[in-house]
Legacy VTK file of the C-alpha trace (Angstrom):
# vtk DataFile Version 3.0
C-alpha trace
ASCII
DATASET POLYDATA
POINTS 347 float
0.000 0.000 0.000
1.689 3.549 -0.693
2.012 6.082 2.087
0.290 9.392 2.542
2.308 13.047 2.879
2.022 15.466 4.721
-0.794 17.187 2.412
-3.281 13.555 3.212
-1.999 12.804 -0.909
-0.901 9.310 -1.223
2.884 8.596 -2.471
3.581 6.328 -5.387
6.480 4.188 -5.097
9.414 4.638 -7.111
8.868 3.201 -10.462
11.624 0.181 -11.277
14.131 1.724 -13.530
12.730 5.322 -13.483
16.309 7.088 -12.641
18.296 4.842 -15.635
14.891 5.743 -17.726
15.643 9.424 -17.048
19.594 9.196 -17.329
18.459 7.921 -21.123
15.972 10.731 -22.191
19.044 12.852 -20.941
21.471 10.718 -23.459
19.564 10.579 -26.218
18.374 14.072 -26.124
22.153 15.254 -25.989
22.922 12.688 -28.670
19.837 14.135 -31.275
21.959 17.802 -30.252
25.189 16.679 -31.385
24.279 14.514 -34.382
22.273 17.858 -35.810
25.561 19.823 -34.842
27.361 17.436 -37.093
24.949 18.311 -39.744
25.185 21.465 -39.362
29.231 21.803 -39.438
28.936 19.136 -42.561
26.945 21.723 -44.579
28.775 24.322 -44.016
31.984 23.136 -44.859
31.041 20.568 -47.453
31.903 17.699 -45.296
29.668 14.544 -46.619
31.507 12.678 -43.980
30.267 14.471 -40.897
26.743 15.556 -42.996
25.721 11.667 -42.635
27.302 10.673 -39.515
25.385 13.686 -37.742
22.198 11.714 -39.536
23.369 8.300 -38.347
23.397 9.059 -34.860
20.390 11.822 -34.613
18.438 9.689 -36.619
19.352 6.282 -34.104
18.985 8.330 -31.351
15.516 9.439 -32.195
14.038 6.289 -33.031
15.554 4.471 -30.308
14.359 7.538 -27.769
10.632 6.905 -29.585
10.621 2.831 -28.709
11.223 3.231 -25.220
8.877 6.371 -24.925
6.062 3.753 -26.647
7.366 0.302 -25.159
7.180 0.426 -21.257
8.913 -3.275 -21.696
11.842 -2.025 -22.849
12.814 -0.060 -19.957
14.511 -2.847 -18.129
16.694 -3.092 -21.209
17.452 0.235 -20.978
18.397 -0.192 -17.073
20.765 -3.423 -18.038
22.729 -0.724 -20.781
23.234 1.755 -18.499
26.907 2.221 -17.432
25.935 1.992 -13.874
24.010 -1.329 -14.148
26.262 -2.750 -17.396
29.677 -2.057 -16.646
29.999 -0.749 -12.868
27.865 -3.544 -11.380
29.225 -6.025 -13.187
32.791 -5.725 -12.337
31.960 -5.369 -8.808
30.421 -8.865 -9.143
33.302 -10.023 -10.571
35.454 -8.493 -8.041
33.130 -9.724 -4.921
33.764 -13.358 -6.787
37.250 -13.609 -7.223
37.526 -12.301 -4.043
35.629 -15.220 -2.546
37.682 -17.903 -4.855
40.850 -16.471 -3.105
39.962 -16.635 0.210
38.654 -20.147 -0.415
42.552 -20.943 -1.949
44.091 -19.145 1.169
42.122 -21.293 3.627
42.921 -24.519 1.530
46.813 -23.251 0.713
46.236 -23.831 -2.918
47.826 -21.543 -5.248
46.638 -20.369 -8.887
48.336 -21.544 -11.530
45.900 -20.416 -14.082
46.778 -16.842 -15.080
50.409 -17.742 -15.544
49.790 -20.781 -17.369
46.853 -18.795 -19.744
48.947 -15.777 -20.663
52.242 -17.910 -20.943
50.501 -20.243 -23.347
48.853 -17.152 -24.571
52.318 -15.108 -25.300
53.874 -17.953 -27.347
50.473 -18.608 -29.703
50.566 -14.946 -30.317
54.245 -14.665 -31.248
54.318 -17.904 -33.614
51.218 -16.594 -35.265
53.195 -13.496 -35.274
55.986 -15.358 -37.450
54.777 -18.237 -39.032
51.020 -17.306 -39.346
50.497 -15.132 -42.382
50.162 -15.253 -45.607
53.533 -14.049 -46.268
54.802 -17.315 -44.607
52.530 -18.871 -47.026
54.016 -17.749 -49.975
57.444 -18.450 -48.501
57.122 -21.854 -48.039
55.209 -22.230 -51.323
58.290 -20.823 -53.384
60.611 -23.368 -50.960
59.022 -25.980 -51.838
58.689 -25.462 -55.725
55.377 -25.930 -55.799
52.757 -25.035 -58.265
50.104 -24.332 -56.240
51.164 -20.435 -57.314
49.048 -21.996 -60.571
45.793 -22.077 -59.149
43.001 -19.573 -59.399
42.419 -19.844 -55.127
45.996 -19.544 -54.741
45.501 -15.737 -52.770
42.382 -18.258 -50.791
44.882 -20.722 -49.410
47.090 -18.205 -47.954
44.265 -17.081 -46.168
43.322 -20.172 -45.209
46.439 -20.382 -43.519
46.404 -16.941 -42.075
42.849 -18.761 -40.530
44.451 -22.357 -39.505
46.786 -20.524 -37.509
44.448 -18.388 -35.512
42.206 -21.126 -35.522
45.010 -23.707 -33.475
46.642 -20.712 -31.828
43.253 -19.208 -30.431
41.317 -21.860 -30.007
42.986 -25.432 -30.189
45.958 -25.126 -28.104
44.071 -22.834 -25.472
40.951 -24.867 -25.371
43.563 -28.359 -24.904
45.196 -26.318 -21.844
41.535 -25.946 -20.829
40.715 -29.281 -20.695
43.886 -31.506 -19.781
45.716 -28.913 -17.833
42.635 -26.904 -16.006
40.222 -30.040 -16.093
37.361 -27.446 -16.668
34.707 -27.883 -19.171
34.639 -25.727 -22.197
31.484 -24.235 -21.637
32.832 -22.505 -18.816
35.296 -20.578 -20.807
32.800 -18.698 -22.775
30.653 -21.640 -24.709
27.534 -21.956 -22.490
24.772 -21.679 -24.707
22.257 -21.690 -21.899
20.246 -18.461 -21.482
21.607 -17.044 -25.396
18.449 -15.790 -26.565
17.639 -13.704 -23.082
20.357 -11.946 -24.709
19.594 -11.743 -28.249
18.385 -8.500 -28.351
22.006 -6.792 -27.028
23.550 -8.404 -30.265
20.525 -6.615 -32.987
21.073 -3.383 -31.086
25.194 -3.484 -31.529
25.181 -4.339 -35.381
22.927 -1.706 -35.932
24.822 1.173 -33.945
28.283 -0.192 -35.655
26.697 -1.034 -39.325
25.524 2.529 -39.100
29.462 3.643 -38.620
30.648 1.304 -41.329
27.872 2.235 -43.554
29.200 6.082 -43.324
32.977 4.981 -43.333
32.788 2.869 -46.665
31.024 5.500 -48.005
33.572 8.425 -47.665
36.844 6.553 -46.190
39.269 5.756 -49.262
41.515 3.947 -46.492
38.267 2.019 -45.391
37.611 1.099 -49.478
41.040 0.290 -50.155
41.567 -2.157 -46.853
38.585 -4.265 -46.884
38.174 -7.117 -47.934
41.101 -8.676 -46.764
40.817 -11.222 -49.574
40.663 -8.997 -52.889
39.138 -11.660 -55.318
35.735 -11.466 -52.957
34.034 -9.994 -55.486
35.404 -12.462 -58.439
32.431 -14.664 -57.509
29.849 -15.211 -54.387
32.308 -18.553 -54.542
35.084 -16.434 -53.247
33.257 -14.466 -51.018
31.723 -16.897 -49.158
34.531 -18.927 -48.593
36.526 -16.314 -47.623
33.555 -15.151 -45.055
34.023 -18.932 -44.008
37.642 -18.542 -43.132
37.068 -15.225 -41.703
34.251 -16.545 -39.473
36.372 -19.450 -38.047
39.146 -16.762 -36.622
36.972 -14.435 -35.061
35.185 -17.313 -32.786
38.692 -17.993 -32.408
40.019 -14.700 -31.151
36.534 -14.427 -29.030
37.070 -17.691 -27.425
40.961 -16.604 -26.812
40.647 -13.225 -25.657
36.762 -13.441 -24.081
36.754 -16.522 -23.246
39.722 -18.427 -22.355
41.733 -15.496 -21.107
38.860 -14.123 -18.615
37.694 -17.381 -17.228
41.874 -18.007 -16.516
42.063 -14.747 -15.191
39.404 -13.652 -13.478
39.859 -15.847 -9.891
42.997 -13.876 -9.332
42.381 -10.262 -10.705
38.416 -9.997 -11.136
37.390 -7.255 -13.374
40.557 -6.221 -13.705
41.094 -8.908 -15.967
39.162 -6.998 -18.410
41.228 -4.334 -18.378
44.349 -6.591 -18.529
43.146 -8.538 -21.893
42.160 -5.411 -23.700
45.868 -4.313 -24.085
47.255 -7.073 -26.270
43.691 -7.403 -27.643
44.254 -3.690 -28.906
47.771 -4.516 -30.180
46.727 -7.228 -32.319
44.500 -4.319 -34.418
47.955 -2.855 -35.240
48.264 -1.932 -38.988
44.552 -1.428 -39.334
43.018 2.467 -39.840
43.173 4.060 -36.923
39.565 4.759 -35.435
39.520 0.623 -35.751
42.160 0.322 -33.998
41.536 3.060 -31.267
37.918 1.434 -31.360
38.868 -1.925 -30.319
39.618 -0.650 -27.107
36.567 0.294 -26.061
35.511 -3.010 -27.809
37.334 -5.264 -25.889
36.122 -3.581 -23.125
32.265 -3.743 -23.695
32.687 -7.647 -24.939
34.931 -8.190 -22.494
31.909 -7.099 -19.678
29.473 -8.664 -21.804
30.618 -11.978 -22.186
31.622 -11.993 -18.118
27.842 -10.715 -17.605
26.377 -13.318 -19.747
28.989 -15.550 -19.002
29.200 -16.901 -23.255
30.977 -15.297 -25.833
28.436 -16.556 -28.404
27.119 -12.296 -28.751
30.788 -11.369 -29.338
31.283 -13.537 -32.007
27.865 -12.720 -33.571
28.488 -9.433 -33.671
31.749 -9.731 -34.531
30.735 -11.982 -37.493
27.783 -9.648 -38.643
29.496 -6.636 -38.505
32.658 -8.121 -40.614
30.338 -9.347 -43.376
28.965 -5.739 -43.555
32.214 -4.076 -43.791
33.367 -6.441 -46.325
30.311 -5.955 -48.607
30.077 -1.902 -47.770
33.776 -1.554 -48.861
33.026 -3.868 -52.203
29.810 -1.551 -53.079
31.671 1.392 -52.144
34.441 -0.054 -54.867
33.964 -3.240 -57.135
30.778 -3.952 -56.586
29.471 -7.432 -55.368
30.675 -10.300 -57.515
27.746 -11.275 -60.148
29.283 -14.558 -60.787
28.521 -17.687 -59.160
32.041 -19.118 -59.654
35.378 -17.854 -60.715
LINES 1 348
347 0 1 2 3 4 5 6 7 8 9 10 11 12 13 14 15 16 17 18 19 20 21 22 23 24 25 26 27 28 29 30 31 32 33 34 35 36 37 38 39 40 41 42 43 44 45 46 47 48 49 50 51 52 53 54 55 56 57 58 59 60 61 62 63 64 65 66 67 68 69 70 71 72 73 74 75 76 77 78 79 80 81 82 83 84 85 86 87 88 89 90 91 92 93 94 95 96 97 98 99 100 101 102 103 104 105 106 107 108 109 110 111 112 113 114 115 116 117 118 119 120 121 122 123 124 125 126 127 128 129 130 131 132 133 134 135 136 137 138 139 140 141 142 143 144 145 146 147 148 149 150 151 152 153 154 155 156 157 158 159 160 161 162 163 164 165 166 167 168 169 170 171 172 173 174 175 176 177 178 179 180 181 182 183 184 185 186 187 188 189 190 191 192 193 194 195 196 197 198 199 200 201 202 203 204 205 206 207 208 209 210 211 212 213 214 215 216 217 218 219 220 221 222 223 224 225 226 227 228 229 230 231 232 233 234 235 236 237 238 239 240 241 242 243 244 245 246 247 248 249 250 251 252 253 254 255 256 257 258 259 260 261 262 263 264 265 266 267 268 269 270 271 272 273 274 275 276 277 278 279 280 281 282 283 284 285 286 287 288 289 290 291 292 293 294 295 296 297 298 299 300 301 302 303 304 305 306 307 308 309 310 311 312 313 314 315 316 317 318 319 320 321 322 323 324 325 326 327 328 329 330 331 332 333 334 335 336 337 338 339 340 341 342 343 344 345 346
């Protein structure tokens, strides 16, 4: 039953979620300002660039601010995105766990072995990918070996494909091995629990849209963008090509996410809780080296909003969806934006 004032009125309760409601209507309305300032600067000095990236986020803004004005439901999403509730609560869980695992190996007079073992075994992977995992190496032990595989049409394919078995053993295979026979935990609890996926469904729609928005503007007016993606440069030969080069491309990057989200955190985590996060998005950062800048500066925050996410929803399974999604995009944005998509079924 509410409570009367002073005035004999009675008091309504607090509404669930009504400050993180109000912290949003806040966001979005200074979000709507600043994409219309964008537009604004982008007419005036000609700047395409900044014209539709000042429509890209007013335009997301608004509609997003108009759901959750006309959807009550969605308010409790809106609570689990807000920083306080997504990243602040979170690590303190994580903190307030590992803090419990330590005290348990105090009392027992155990010791960790995990984080040494994880980011030893996760230092050498990374350096002989490094040196023997590219498609330079490839080529190099192609010409050693006098072979003619230089002859064949996929010949640019199977030096990706090693670029991908590489990440593939170095990410995955040898870390999820140390996993198993060394840890004796189950993979599931390094990122691969499936259980509970589709509670979290919607967090994966809403980040390909906000970054497919970004690429959609960068392949559009970013010649370094065009010129470095795809990877593979005979994707749009034939939707042969493409695909299987998507294929290859898909296999590293559940690779990485089991590696860096996975495998990494789980190791991690007992002995340095959320800063774990912190301590995985360095090399994680690193690794975008060579790419065009804003990527690489963008992977940071990245690794660390996966990095909560997949310790909040304990699977990596959204990572590598949206990691997957948004790859596809910038591959296809970057061939419109250039040679078009292939026509051709086959080479």
């Amino acid at each position: 039953m509410a409570s009367a004032s002073s005035s004999g009125q009675p008091i309504e309760p607090p509404r669930p979620y009504a400050h993180e409601v109000k912290d949003f209507r806040r966001a979005s309305v200074v979000a709507i300002g600043l994409g219309l300032l964008a537009i604004g600067i982008g007419l005036q000095r000609e700047a395409q660039v900044a014209v539709e990236g000042g429509l890209a986020l007013a335009g997301f803004a608004l509609v997003f601010r108009l759901v959750v004005e006309l959807v009550p439901s969605t308010h409790d999403k809106v609570a689990f995105l807000h920083p306080r509730n997504f990243f602040l609560a979170t690590w303190r869980e994580l903190d307030a766990e590992a803090e419990a695992e330590r005290r348990a190996r105090t009392d027992s007079g155990r010791y960790d072995y995990r984080p040494m073992i994880a980011l030893v075994v996760g230092a050498v992977c990374l350096a002989l990918m490094e040196y023997f995992g590219h498609t330079v190496h490839f080529n190099e032990l192609v010409d050693a070996t006098d072979s003619e595989l230089r002859e064949s049409p996929y010949f640019q394919l199977m030096g990706f494909g090693w670029w991908s078995l590489f990440r593939v053993l170095g990410y995955f295979v040898v870390p999820a091995l140390v996993a198993i026979a060394v840890f004796r935990e189950p993979l599931r609890e390094h990122g691969l629990e499936t259980k509970g996926f589709l509670e979290h469904a919607w967090i994966y729609a809403l980040s390909f849209v906000v970054v497919f928005l970004c690429v959609a503007v960068l392949a559009r007016n970013d010649a370094h963008f065009q010129s470095y993606y795809p990877f593979y440069r005979l994707s749009s030969r034939s939707w042969a090509d493409f695909w299987m080069w998507e294929v290859l491309y898909a296999a590293q990057f559940f690779s990485l996410e089991f590696f860096f989200r996975g495998f990494w955190l789980r190791s991690m985590k007992p002995s340095m809780g959320s800063y774990a996060i912190f301590a995985m998005v360095v090399p994680y950062c690193m690794i975008h080296f060579g790419k065009p800048l804003l990527e690489t500066l963008a992977a940071i925050f990245a690794g660390l909003v996966l990095g909560t996410l997949s310790m909040k929803t304990r699977s990596i399974w959204s990572g590598f969806l949206i990691h997957v999604s948004v790859a596809i995009s910038m591959d296809m944005a970057a061939l419109l934006a250039t040679d078009g998509l292939p026509t051709e079924m086959w080479p």
